[in-house]
PQR file of N, CA, C, O and H, with PARSE charges and radii, in Angstrom:
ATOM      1  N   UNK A   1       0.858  -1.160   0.000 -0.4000 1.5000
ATOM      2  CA  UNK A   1       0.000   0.000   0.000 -0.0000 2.0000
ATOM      3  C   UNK A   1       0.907   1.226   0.000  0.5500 1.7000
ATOM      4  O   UNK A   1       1.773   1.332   0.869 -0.5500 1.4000
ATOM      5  N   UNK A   2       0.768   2.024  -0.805 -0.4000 1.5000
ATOM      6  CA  UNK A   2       1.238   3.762  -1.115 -0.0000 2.0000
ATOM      7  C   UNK A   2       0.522   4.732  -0.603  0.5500 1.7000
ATOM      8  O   UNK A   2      -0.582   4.954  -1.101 -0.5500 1.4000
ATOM      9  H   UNK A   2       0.066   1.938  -1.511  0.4000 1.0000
ATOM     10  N   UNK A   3       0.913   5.387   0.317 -0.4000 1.5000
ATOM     11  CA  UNK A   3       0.154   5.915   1.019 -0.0000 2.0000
ATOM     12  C   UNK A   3       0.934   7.055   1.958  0.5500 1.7000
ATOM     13  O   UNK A   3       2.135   7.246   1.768 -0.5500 1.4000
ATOM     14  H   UNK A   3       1.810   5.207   0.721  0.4000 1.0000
ATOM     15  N   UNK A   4       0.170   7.847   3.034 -0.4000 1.5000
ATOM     16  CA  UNK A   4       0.620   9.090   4.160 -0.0000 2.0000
ATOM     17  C   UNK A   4      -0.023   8.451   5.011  0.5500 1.7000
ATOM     18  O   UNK A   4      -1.159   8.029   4.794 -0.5500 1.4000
ATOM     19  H   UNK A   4      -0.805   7.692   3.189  0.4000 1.0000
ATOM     20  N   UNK A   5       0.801   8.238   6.434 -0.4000 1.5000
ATOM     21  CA  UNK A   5      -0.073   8.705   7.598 -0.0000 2.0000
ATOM     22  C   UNK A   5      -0.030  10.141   8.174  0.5500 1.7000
ATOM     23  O   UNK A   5       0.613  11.061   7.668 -0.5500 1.4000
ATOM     24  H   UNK A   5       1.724   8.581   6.610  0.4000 1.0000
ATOM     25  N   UNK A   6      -0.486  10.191   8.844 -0.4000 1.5000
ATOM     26  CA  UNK A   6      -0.606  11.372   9.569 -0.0000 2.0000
ATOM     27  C   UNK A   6       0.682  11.967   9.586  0.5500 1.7000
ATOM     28  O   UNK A   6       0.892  13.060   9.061 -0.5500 1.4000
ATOM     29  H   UNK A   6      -1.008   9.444   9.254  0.4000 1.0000
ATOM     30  N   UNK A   7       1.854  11.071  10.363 -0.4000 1.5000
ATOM     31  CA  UNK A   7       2.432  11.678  11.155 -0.0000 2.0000
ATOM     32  C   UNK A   7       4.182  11.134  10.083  0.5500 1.7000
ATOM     33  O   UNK A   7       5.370  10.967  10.360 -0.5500 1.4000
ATOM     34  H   UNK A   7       1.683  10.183  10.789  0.4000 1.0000
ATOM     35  N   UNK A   8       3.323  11.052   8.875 -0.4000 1.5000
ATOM     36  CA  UNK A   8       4.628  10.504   7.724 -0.0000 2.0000
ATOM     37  C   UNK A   8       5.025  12.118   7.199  0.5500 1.7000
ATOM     38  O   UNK A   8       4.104  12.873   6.887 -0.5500 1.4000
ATOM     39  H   UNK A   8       2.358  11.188   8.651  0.4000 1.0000
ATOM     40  N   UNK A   9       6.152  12.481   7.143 -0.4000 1.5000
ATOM     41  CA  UNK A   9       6.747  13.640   5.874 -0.0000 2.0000
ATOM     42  C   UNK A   9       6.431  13.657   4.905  0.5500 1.7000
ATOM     43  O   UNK A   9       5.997  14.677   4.369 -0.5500 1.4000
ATOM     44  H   UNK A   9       6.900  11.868   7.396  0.4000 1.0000
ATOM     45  N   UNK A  10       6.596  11.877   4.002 -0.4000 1.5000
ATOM     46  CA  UNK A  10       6.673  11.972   2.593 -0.0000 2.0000
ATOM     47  C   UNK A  10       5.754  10.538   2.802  0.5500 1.7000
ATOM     48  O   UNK A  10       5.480   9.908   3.823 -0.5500 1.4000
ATOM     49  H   UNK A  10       6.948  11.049   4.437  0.4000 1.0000
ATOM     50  N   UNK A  11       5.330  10.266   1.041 -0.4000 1.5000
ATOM     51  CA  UNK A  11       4.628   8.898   0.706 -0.0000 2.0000
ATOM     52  C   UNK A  11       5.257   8.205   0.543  0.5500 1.7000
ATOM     53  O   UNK A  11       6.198   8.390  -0.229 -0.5500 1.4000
ATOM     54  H   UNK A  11       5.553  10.777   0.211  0.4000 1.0000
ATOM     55  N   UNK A  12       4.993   6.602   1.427 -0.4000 1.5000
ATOM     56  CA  UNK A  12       6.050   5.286   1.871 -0.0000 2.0000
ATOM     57  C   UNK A  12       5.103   4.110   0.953  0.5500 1.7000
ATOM     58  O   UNK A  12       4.151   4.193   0.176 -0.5500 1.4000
ATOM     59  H   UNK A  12       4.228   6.451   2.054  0.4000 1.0000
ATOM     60  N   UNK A  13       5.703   3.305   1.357 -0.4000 1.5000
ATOM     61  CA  UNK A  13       4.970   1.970   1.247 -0.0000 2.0000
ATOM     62  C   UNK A  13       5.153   1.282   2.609  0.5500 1.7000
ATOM     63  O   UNK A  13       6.153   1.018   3.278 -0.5500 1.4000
ATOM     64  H   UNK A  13       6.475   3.237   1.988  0.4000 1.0000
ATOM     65  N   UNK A  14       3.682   1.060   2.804 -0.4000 1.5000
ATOM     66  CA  UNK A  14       3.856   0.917   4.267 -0.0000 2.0000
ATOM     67  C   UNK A  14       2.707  -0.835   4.072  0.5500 1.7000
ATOM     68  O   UNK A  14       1.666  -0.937   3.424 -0.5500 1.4000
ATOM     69  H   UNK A  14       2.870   1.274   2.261  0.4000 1.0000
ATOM     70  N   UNK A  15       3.513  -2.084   4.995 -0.4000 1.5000
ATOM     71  CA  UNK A  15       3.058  -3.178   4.472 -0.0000 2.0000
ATOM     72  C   UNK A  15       2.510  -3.698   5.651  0.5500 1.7000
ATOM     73  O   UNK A  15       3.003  -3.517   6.765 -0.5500 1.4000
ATOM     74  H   UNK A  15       4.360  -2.001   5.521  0.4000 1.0000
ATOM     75  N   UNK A  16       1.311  -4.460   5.376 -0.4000 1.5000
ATOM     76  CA  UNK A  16       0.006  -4.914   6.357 -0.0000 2.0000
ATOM     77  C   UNK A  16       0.790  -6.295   6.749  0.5500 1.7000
ATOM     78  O   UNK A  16       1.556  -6.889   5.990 -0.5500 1.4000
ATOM     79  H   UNK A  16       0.911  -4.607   4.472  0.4000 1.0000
ATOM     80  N   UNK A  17       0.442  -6.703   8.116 -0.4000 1.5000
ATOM     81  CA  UNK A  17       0.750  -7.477   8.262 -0.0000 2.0000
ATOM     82  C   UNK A  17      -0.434  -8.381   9.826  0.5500 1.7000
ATOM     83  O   UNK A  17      -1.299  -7.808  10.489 -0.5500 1.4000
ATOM     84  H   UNK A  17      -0.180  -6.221   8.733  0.4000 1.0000
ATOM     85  N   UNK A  18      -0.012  -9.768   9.934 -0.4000 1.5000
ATOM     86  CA  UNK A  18      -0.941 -10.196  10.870 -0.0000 2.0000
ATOM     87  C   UNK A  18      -0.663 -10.146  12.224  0.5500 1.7000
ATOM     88  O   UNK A  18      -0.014 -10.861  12.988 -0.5500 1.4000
ATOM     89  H   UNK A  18       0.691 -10.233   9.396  0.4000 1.0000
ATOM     90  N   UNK A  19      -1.467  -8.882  12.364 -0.4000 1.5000
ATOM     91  CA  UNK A  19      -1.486  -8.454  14.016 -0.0000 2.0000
ATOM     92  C   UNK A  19      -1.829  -9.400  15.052  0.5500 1.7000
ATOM     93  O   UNK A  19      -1.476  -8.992  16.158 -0.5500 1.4000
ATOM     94  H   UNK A  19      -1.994  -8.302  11.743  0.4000 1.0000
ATOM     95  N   UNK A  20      -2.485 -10.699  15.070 -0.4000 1.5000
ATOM     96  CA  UNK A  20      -2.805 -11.589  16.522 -0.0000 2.0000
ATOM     97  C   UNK A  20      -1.560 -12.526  16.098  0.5500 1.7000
ATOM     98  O   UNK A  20      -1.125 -12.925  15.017 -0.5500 1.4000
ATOM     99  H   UNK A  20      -2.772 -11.031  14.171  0.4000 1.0000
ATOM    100  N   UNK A  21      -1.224 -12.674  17.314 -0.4000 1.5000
ATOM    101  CA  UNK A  21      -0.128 -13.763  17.487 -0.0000 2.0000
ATOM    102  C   UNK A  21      -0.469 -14.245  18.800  0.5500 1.7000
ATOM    103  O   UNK A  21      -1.247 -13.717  19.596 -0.5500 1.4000
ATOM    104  H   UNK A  21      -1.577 -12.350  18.192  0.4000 1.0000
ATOM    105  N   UNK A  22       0.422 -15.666  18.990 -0.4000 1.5000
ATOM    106  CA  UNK A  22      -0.227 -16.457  20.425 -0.0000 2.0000
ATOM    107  C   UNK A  22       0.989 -16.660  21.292  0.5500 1.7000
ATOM    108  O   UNK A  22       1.904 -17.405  20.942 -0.5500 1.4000
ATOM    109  H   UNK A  22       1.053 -16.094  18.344  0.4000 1.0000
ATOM    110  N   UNK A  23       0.991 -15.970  22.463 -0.4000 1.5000
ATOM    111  CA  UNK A  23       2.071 -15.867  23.368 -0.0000 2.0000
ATOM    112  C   UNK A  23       1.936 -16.731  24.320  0.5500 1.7000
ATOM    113  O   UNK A  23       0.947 -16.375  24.960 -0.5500 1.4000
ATOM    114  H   UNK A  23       0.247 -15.365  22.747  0.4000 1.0000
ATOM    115  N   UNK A  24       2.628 -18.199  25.028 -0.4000 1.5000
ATOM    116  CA  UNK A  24       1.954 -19.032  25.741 -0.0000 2.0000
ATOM    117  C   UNK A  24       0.728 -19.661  25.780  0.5500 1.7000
ATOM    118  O   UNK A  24       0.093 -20.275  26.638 -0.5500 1.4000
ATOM    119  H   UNK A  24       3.432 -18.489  24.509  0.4000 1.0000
ATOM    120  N   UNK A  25       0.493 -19.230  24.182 -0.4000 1.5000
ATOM    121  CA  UNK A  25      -1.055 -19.925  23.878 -0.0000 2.0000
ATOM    122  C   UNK A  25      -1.732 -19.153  23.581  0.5500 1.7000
ATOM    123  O   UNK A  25      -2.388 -19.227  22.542 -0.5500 1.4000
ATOM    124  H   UNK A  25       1.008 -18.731  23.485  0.4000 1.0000
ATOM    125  N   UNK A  26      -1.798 -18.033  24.507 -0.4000 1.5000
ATOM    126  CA  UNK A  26      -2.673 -16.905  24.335 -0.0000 2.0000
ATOM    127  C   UNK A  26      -3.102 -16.170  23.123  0.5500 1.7000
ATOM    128  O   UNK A  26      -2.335 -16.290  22.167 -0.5500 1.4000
ATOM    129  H   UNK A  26      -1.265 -17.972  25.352  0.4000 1.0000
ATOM    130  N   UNK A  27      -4.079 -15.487  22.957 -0.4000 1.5000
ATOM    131  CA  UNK A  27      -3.955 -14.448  21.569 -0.0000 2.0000
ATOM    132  C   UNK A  27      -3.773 -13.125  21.959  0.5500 1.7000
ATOM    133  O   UNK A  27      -4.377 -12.474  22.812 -0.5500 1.4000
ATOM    134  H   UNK A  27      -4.703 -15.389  23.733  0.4000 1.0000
ATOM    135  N   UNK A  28      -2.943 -12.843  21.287 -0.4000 1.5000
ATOM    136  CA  UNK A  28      -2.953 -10.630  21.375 -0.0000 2.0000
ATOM    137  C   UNK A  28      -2.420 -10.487  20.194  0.5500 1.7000
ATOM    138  O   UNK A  28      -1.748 -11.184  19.434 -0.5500 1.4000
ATOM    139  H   UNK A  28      -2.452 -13.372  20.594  0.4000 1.0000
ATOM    140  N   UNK A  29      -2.886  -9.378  20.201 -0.4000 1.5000
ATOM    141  CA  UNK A  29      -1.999  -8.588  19.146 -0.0000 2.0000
ATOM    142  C   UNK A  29      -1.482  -7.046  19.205  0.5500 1.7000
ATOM    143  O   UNK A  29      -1.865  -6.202  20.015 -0.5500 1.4000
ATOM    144  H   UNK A  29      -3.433  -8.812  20.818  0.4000 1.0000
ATOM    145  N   UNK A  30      -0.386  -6.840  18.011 -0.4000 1.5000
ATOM    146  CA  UNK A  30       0.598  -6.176  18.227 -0.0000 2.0000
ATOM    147  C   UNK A  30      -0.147  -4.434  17.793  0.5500 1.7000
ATOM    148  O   UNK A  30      -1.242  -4.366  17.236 -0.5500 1.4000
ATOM    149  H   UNK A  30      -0.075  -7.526  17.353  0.4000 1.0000
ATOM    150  N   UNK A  31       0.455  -3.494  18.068 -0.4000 1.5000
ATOM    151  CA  UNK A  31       0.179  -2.143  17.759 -0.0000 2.0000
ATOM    152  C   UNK A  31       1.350  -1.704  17.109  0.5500 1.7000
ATOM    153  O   UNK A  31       2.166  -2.623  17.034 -0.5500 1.4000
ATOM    154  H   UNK A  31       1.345  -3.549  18.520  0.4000 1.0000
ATOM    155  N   UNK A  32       1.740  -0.654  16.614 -0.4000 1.5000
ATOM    156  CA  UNK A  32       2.266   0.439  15.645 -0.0000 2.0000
ATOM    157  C   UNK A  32       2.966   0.851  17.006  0.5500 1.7000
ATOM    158  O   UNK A  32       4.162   1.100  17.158 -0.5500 1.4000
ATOM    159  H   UNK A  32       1.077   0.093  16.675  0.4000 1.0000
ATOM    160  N   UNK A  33       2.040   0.867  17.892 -0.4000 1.5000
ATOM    161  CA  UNK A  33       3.246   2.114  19.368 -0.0000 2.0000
ATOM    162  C   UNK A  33       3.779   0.712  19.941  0.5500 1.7000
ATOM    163  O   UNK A  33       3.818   0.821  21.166 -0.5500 1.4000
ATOM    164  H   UNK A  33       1.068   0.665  17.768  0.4000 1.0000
ATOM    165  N   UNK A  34       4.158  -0.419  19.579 -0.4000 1.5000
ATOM    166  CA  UNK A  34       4.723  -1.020  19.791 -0.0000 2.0000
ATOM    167  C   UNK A  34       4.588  -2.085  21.219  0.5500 1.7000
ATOM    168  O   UNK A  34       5.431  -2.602  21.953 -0.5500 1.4000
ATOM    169  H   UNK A  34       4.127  -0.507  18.584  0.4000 1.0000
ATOM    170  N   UNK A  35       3.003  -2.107  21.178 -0.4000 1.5000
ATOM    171  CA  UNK A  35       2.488  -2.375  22.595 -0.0000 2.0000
ATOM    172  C   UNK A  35       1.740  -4.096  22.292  0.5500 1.7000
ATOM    173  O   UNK A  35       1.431  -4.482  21.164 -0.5500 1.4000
ATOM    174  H   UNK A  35       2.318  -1.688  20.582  0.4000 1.0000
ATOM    175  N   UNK A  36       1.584  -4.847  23.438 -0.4000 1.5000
ATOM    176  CA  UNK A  36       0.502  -6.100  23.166 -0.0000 2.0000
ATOM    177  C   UNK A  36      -0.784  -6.018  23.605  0.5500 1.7000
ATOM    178  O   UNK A  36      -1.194  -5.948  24.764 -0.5500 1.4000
ATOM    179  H   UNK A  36       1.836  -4.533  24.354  0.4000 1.0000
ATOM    180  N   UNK A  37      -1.262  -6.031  22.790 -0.4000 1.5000
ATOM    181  CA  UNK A  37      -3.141  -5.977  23.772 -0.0000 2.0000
ATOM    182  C   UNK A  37      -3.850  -7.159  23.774  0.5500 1.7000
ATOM    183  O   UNK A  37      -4.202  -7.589  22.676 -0.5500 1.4000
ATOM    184  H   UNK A  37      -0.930  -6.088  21.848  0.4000 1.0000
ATOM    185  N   UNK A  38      -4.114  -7.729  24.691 -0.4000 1.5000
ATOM    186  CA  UNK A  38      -4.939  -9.115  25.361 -0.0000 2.0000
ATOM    187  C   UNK A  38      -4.514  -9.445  26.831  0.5500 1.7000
ATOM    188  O   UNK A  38      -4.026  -8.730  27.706 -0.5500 1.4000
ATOM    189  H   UNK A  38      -3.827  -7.379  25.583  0.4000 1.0000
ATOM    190  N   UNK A  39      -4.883 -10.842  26.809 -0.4000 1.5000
ATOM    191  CA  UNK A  39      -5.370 -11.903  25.840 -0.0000 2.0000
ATOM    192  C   UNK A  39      -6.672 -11.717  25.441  0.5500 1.7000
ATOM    193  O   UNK A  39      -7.474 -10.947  25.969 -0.5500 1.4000
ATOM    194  H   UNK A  39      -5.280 -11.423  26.098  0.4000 1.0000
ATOM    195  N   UNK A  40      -6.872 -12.457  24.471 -0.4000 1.5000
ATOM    196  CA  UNK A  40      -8.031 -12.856  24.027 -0.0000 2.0000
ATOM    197  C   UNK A  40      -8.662 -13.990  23.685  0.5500 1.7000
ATOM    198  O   UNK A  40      -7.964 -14.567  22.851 -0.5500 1.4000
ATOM    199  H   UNK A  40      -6.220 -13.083  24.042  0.4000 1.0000
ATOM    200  N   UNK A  41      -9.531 -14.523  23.895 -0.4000 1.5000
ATOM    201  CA  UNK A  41     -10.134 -15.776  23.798 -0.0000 2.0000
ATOM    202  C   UNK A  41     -10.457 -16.927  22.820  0.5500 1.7000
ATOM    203  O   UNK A  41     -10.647 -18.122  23.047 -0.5500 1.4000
ATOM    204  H   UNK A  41     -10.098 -14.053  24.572  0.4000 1.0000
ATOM    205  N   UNK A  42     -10.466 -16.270  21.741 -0.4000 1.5000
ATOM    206  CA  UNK A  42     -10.338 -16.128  20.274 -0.0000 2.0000
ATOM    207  C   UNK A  42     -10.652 -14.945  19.083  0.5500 1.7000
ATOM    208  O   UNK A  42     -11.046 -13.797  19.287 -0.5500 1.4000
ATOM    209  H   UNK A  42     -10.312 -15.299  21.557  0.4000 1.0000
ATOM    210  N   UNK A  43     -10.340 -15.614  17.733 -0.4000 1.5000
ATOM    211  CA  UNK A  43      -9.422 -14.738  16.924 -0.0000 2.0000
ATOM    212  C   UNK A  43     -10.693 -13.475  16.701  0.5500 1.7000
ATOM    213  O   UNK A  43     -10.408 -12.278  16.707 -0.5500 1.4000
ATOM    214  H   UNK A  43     -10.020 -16.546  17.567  0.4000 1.0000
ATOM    215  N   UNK A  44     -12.082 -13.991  16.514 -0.4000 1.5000
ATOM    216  CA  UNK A  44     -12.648 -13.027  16.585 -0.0000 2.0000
ATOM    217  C   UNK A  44     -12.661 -12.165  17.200  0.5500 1.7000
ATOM    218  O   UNK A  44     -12.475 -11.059  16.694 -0.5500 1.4000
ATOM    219  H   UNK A  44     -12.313 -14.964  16.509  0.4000 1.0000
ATOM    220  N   UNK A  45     -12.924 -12.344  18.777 -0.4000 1.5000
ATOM    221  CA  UNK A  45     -12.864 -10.770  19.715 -0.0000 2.0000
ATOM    222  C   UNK A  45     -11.565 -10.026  19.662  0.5500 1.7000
ATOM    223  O   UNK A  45     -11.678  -8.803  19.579 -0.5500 1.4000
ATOM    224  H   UNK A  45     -13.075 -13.243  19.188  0.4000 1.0000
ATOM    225  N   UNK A  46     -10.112 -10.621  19.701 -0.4000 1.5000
ATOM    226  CA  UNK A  46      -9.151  -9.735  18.782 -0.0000 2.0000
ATOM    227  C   UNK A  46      -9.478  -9.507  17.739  0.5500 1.7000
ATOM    228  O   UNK A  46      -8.631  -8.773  17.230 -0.5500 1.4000
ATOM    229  H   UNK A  46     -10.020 -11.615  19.768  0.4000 1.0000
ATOM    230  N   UNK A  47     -10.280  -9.723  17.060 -0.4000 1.5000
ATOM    231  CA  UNK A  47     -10.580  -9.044  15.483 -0.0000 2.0000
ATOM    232  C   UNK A  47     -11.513  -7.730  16.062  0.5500 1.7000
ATOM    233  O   UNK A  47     -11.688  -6.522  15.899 -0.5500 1.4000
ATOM    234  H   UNK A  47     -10.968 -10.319  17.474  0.4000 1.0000
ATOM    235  N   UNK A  48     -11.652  -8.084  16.304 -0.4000 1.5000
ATOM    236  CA  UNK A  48     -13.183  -6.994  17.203 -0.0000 2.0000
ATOM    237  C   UNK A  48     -12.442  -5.947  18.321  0.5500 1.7000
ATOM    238  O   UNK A  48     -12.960  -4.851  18.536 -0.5500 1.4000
ATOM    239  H   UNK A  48     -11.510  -9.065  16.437  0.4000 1.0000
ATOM    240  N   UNK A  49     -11.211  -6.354  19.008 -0.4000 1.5000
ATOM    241  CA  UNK A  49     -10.791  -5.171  19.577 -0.0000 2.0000
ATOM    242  C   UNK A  49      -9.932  -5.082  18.712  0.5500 1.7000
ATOM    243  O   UNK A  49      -9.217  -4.525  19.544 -0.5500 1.4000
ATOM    244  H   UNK A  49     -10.790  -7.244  18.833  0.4000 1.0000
ATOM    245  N   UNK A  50      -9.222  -5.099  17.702 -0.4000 1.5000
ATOM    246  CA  UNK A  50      -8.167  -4.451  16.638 -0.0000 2.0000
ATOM    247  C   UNK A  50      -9.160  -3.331  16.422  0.5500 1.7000
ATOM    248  O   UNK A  50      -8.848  -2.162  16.646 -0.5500 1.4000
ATOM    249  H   UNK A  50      -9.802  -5.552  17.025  0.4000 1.0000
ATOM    250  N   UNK A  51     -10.562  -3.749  15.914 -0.4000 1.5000
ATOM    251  CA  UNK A  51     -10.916  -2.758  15.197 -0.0000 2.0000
ATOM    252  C   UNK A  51     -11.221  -1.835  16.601  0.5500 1.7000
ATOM    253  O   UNK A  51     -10.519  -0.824  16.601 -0.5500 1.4000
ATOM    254  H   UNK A  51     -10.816  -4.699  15.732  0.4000 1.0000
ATOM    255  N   UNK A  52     -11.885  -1.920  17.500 -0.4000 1.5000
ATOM    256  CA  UNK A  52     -12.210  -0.869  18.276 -0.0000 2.0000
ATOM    257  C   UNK A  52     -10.915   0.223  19.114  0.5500 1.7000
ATOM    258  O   UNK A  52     -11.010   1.251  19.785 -0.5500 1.4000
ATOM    259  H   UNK A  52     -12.455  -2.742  17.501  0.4000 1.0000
ATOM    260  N   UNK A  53      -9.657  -0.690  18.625 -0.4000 1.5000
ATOM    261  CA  UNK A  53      -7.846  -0.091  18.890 -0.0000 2.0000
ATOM    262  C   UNK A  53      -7.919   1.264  18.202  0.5500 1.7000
ATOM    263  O   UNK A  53      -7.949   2.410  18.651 -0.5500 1.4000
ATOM    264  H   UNK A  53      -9.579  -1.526  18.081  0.4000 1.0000
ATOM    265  N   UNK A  54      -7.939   0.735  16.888 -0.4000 1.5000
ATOM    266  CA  UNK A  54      -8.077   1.669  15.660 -0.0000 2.0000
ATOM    267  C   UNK A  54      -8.698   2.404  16.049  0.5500 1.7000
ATOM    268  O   UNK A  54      -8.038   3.288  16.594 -0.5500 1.4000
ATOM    269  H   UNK A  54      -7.914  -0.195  16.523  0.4000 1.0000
ATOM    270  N   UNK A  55      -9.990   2.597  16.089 -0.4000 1.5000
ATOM    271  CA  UNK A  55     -11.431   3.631  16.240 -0.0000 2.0000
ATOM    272  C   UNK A  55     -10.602   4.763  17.307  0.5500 1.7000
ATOM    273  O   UNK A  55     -10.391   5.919  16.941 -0.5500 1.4000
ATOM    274  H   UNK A  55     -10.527   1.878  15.646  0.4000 1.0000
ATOM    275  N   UNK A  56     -10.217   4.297  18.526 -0.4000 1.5000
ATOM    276  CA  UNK A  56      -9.925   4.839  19.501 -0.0000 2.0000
ATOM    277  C   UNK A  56      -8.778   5.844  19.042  0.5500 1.7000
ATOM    278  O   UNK A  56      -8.925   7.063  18.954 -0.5500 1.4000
ATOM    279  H   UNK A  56     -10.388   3.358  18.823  0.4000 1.0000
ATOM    280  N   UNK A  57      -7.600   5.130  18.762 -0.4000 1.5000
ATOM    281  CA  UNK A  57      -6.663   5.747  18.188 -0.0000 2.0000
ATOM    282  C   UNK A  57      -7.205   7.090  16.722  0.5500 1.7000
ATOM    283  O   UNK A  57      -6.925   8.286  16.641 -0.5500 1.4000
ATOM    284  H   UNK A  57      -7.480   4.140  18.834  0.4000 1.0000
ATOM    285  N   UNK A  58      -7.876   6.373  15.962 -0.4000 1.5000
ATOM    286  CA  UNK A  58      -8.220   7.689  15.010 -0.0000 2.0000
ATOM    287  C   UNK A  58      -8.587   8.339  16.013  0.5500 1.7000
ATOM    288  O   UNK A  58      -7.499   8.836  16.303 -0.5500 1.4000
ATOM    289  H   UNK A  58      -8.104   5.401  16.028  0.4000 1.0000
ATOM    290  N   UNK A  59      -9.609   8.896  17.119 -0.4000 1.5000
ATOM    291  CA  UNK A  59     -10.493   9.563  17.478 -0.0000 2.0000
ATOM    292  C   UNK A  59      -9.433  10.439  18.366  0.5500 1.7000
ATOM    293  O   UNK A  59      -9.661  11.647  18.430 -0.5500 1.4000
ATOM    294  H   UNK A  59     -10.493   8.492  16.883  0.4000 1.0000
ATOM    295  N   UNK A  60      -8.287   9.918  19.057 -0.4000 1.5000
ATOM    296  CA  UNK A  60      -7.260  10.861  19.811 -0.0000 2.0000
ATOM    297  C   UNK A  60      -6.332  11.395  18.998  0.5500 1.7000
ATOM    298  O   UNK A  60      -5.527  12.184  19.492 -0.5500 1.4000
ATOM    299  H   UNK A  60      -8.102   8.937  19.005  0.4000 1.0000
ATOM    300  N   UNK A  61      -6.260  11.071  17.597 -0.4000 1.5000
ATOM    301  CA  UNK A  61      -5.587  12.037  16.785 -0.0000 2.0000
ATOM    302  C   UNK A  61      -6.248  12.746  16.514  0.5500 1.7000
ATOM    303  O   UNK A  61      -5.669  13.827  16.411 -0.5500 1.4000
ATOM    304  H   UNK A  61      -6.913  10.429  17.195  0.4000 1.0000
ATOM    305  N   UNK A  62      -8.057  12.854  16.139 -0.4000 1.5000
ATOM    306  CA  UNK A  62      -8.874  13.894  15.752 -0.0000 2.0000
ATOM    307  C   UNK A  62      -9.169  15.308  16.583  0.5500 1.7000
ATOM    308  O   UNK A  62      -9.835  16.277  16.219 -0.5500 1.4000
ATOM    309  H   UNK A  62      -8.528  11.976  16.222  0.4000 1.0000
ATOM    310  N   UNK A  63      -8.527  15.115  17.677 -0.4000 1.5000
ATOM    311  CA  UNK A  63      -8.699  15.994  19.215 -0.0000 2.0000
ATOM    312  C   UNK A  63      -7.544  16.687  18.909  0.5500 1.7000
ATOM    313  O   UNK A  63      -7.552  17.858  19.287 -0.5500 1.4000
ATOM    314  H   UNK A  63      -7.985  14.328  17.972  0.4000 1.0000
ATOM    315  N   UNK A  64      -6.607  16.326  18.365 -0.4000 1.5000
ATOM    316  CA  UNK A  64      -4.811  17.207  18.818 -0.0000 2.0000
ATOM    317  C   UNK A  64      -5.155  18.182  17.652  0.5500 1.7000
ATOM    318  O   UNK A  64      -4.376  19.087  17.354 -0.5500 1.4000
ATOM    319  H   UNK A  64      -6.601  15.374  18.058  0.4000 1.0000
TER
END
């Protein structure tokens, strides 16, 4: 993907990759600020808080 984020200078190629991984079994997944969020129970409700990560995150850049 070719693209800007926000907080890019110039247009990158910036590449998607699979955010849940299983740590001692567990599921979480990874963030951009370099953080783990879970566990989770399965892959859906990490699918379901990725997206509500996101939401959150757009909405505290929309405030600054």
């Amino acid at each position: 993907m070719y693209g800007m984020r926000a907080q890019d200078n110039a247009p990158a190629t910036h590449f998607r990759s699979d955010r849940i991984c299983r740590i001692n079994g567990e599921l979480y997944f990874s963030t951009r600020e370099n953080t783990q969020e879970g566990p989770f129970e399965n892959p859906e409700q990490a699918a379901r808080e990725i997206q509500a990560y996101i939401e959150r995150m757009q909405n505290l850049s929309a405030r600054r």
